[in-house]
C-alpha positions as CSV (number, residue, x, y, z in Angstrom):
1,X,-11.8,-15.7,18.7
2,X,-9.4,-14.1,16.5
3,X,-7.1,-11.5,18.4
4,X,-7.5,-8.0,17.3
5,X,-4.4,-6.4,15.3
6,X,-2.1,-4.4,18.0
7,X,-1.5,-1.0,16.1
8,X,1.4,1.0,17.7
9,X,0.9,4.7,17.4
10,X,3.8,7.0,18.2
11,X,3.1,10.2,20.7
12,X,4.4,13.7,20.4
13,X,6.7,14.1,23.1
14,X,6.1,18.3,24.1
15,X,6.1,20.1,27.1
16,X,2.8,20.1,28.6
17,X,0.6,21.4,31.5
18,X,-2.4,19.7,33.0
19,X,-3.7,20.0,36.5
20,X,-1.1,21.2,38.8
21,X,1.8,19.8,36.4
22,X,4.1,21.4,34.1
23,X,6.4,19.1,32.6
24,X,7.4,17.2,29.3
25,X,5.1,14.6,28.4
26,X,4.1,11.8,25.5
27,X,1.4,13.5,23.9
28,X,-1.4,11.8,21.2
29,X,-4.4,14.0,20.5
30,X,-7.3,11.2,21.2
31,X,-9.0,10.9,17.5
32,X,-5.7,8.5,16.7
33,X,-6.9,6.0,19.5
34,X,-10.7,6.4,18.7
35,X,-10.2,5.8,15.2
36,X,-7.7,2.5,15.2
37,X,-10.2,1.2,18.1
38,X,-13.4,1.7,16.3
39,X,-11.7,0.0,13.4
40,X,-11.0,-3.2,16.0
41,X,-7.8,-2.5,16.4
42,X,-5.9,-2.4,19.5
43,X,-4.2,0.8,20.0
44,X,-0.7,1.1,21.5
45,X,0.9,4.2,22.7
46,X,4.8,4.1,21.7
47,X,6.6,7.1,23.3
48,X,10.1,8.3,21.9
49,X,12.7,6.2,23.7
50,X,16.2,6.1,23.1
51,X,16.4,2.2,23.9
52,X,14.0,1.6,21.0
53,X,15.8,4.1,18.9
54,X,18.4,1.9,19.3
55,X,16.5,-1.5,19.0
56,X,13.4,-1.1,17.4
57,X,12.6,-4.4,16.9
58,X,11.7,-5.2,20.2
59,X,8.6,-2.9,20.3
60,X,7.5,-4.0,16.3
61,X,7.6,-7.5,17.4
62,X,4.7,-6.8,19.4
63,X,3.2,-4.8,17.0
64,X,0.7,-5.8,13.7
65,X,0.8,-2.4,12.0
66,X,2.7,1.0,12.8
67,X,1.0,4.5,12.6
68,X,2.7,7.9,12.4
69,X,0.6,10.7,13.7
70,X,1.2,14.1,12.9
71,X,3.1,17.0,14.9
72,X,6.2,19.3,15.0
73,X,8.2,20.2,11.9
74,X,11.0,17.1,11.4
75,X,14.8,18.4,11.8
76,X,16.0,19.6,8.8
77,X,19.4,18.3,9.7
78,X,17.7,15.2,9.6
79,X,17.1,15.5,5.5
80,X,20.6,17.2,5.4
81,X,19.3,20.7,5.1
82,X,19.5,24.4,6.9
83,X,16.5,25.1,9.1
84,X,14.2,27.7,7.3
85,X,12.7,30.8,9.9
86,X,9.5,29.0,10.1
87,X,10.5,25.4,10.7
88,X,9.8,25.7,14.4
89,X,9.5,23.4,17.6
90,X,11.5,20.7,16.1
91,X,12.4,17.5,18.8
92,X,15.2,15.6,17.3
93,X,14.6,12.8,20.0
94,X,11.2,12.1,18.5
95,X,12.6,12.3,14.7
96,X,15.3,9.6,15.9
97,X,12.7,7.0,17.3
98,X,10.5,7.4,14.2
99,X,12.9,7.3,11.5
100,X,14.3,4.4,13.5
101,X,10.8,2.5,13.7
102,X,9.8,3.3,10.0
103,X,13.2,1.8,8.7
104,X,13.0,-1.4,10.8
105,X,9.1,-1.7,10.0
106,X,9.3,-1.1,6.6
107,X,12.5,-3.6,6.2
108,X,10.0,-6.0,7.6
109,X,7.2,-5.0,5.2
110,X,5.1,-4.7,8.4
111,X,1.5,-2.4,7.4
112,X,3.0,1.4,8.2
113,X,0.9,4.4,7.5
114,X,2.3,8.0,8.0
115,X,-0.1,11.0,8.9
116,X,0.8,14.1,7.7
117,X,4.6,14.5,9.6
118,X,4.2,10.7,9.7
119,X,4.5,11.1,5.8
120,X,7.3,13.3,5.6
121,X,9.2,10.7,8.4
122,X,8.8,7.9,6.1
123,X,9.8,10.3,2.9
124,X,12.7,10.9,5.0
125,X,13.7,8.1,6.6
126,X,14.6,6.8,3.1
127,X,16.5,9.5,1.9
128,X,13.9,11.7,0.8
129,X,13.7,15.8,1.7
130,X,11.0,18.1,2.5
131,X,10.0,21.6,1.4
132,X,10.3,23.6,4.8
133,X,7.2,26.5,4.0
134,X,5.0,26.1,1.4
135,X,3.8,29.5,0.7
136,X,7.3,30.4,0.0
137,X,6.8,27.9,-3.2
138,X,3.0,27.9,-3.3
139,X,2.0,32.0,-2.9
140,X,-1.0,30.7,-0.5
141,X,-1.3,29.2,2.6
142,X,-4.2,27.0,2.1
143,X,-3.2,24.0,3.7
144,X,-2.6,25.7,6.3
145,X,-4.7,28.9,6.4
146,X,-5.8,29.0,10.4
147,X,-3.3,27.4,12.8
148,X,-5.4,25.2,14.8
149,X,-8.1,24.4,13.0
150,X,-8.1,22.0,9.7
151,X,-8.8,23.2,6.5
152,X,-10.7,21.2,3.6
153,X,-9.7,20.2,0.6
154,X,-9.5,17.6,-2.2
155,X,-7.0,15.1,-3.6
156,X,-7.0,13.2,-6.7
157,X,-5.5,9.9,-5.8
158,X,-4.0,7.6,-8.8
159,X,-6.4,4.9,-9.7
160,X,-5.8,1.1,-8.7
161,X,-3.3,2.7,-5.8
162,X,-3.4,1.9,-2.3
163,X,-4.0,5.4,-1.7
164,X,-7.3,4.5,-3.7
165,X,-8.7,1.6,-1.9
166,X,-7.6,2.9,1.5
167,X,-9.5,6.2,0.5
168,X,-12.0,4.5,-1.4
169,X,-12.5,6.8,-3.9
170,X,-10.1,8.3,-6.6
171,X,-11.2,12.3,-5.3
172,X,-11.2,12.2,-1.6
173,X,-12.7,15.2,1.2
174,X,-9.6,15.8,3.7
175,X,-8.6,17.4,6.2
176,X,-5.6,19.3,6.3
177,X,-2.9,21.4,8.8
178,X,0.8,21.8,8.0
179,X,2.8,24.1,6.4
180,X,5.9,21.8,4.8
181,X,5.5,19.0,2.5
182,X,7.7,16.4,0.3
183,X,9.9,17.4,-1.8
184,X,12.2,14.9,-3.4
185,X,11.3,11.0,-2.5
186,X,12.9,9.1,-0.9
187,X,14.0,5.6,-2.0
188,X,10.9,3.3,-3.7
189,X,8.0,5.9,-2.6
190,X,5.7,6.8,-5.7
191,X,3.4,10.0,-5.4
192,X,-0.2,8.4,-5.6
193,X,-2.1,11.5,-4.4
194,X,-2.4,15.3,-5.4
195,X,-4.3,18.1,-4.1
196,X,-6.9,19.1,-6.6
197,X,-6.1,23.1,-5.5
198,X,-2.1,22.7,-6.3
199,X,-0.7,19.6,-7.2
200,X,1.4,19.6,-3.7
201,X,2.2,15.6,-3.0
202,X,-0.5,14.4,-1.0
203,X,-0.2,10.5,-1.0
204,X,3.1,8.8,-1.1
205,X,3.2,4.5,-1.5
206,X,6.1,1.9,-1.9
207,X,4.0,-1.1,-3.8
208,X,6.8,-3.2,-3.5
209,X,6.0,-3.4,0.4
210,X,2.3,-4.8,1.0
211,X,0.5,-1.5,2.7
212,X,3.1,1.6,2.8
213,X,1.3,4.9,2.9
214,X,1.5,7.7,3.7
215,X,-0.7,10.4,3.8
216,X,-0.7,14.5,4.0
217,X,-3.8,15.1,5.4
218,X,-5.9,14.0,8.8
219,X,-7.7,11.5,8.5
220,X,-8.2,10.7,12.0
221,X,-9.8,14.3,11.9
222,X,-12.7,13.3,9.8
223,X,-15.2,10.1,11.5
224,X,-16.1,9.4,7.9
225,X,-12.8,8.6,6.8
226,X,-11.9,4.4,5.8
227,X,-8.3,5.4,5.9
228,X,-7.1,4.8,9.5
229,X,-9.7,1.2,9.0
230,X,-8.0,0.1,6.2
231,X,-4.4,-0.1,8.4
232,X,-6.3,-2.2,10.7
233,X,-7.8,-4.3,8.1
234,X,-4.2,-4.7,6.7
235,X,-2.7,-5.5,10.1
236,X,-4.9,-8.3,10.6
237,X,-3.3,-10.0,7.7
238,X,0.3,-9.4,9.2
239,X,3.3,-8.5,6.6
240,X,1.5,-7.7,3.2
241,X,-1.4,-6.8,4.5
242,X,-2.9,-4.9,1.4
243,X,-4.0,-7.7,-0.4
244,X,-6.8,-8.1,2.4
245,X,-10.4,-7.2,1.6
246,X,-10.7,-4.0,1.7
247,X,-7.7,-2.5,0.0
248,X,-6.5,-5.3,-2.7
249,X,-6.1,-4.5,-6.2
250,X,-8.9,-4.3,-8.4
């Protein structure tokens, strides 16, 4: 039997209370690991630690394909900027590991994609910087309108991009929660995806890597999404995975 691709997906790391316990824990909301296992992936829980931070390729040489989930705003130190009032509940440990991992995967063109924050880490992990409240630039609060709940909207996604075949469709249903966004790119991403309702970067690539995407919205929120799949699919096809069937160019 073939093995199934290992996917490493990186946990929150907040303070927490269940049962009896308060303390600081690695956190993953549970629709990551559904979605990568339905997909026939094996999904792998990698917790900030400062050992990896330091040497990330120990953990991505047991990995296939790396996934960013969303969470707390990044740093802005991290992107060489001033925090804004509402840039809250920023953990600098977890921007560290992540930045770390996206580098060292990407430098290995191993499949990456980044979820919403897991966007904005690979955006800035190369350089790139982030806008820190969008209604400040935007007048609206759309992608965000009720904290704790995902809103709905579309994008428009560039044809023949990888955006496109992981979507598969060029004007794609998502799901959406956060309140910052990219700004300028970072080193060899390409904007591939827009919302339909602003134009806000929704759908970053680097098509000189195989399968590096990432995305604004949740799609580990929505059951009918082929998004999360199509990282698995590319996994299974180790470095370059996106010319697998599935998400290879038309």
């Amino acid at each position: 039997m073939t093995p199934k691709p290992v996917i490493g997906i990186c946990t929150a790391l907040e303070r927490a209370r269940w049962g009896v316990w308060d303390d600081r824990a690695a956190l993953l909301p549970y629709s990551y690991v559904r979605a990568v296992s339905a997909a026939g992936g094996v999904p792998i829980l990698l917790a900030p630690d400062p050992a990896i931070t330091a040497e990330p390729d120990a953990v991505l040489d047991l990995l296939d394909g790396l996934l960013l989930a969303g969470g707390a705003d990044v740093d802005p130190s991290r992107y060489g900027a001033t925090a804004h009032p509402e840039t809250k509940g920023t953990v600098p440990d977890r921007d560290d590991f992540e930045i770390a991992l996206s580098r060292a995967a990407l430098g290995r063109r191993l499949p990456v994609l980044g979820i919403c924050r897991g966007m904005q880490i690979l955006n800035v992990a190369r350089g790139g910087t982030l806008t820190q409240h969008l209604p400040d630039d935007l007048g609206h609060e759309d992608h965000r309108h009720t904290p704790g709940s995902f809103g709905d909207h579309d994008v428009e996604l560039t044809p023949g991009s990888l955006a496109e075949r992981a979507a598969k469709e060029a004007r794609h249903p998502t799901k959406s929660h956060h309140h910052q966004a990219v700004a300028e790119l970072g080193e060899g991403w390409v904007v591939t995806g827009r919302a339909t309702l602003d134009e806000l970067p929704e759908a970053i690539e680097d098509p000189s890597c195989g399968y590096a995407l990432g995305v604004q919205w949740h799609p580990e929120a929505d059951p009918g999404s082929p998004v999360i799949a199509s990282l698995v699919r590319a996994a299974a096809q180790g470095p370059d995975g996106a010319a697998e069937a599935g998400v290879q160019a038309a």
